[in-house]
C-alpha positions as CSV (number, residue, x, y, z in Angstrom):
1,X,31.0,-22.6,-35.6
2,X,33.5,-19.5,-35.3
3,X,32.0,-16.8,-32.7
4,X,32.2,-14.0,-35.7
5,X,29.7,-16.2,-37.8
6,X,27.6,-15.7,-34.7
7,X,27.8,-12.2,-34.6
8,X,27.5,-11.5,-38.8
9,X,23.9,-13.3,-38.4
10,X,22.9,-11.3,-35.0
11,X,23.8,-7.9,-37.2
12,X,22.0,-9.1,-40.4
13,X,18.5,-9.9,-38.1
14,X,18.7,-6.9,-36.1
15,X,19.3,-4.7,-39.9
16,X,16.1,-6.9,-41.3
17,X,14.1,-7.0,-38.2
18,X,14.5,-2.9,-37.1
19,X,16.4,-1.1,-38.9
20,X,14.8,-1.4,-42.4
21,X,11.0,-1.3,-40.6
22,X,12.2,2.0,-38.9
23,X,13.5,3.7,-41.9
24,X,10.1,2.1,-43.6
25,X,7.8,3.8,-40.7
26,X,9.5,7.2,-40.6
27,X,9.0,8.1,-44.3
28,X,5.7,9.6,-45.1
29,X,4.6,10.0,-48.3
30,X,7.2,11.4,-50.9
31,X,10.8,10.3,-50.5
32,X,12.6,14.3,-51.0
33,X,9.8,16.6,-49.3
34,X,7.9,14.4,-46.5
35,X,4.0,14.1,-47.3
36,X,2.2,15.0,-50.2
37,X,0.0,18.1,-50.8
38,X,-3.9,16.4,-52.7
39,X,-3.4,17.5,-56.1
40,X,-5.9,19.9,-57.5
41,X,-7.8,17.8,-59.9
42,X,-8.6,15.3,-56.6
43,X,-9.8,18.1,-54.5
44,X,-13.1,18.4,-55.7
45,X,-13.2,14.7,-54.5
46,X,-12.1,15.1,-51.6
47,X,-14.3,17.8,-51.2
48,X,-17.4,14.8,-52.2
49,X,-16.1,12.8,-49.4
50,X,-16.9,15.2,-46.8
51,X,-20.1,16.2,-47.9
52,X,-20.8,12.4,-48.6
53,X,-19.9,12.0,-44.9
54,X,-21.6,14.6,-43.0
55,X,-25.0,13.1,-45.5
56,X,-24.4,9.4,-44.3
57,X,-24.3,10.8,-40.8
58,X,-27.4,12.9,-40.5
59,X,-29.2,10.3,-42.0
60,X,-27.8,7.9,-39.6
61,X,-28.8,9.9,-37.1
62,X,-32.7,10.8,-38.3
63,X,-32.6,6.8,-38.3
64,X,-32.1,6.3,-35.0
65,X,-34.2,9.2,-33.7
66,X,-37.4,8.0,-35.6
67,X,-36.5,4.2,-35.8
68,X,-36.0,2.1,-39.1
69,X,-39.7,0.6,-40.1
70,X,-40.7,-0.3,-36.7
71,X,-43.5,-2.1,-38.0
72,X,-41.6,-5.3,-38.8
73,X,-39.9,-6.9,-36.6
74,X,-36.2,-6.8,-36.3
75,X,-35.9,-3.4,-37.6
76,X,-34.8,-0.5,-35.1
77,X,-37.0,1.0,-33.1
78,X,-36.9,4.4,-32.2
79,X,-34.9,5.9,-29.2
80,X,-32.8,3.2,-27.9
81,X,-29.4,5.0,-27.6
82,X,-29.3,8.7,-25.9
83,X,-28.4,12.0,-28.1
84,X,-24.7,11.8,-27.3
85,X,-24.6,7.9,-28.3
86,X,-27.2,9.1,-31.4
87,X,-24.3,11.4,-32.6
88,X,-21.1,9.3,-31.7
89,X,-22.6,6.6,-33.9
90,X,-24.1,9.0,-36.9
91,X,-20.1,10.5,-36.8
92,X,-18.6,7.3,-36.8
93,X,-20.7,5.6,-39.6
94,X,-20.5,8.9,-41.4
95,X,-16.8,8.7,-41.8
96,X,-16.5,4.7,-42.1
97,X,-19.2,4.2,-44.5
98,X,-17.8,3.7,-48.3
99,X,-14.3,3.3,-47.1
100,X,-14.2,-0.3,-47.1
C-alpha cells in the first residue's frame, strides 16, 4: 500500500476518535448562546424538586436518629452513624432519591 493511503486513514481516526468528541464535549446546551436559561413554565418544578429534596432528606435523617422499627429484626436501629455521617447521608439521598 502507497504511504499517503497510510496517512488519509491516520487523519480520518484521529477526526473520528478526537476531534468530533471534542467539539461534542465543548457545546453545552444550545448550539448559538451556550446553555439554556429553565423556562418559566418548568420553574415551579424545579422549584418541587428542591423542596422534594430537602423533605427526603430530613426524613432520612429523623430515620437514622430514631431507627426504622427496631422491633423487627433487620430494620435499622437507632444511632449507628454519628451526626456528621447522619447529615452527609440525609443530603445525599435527599438529592439522589427520584432521580433514577
Amino acid at each position: 500500500m502507497k504511504k499517503s493511503t497510510f496517512i488519509t486513514f491516520g487523519l480520518l481516526v484521529f477526526v473520528l476518535a478526537v476531534v468530533i468528541p471534542w467539539l461534542a464535549f465543548r457545546g453545552s446546551g444550545d448550539a448559538n448562546t451556550g446553555a439554556q436559561a429553565v423556562p418559566a413554565n418548568l420553574k415551579a418544578g424545579q422549584a418541587e424538586d428542591a423542596k422534594t429534596a430537602k423533605g427526603v432528606a430530613e426524613r432520612v435523617l429523623n430515620a437514622e436518629k430514631e431507627g426504622v422499627d427496631s422491633q423487627a429484626p433487620g430494620r435499622m436501629p437507632p444511632g449507628i452513624l454519628n451526626p456528621e455521617q447522619q447529615k452527609e447521608v440525609a443530603e445525599f439521598v435527599g438529592v439522589v432519591a427520584g432521580a433514577g
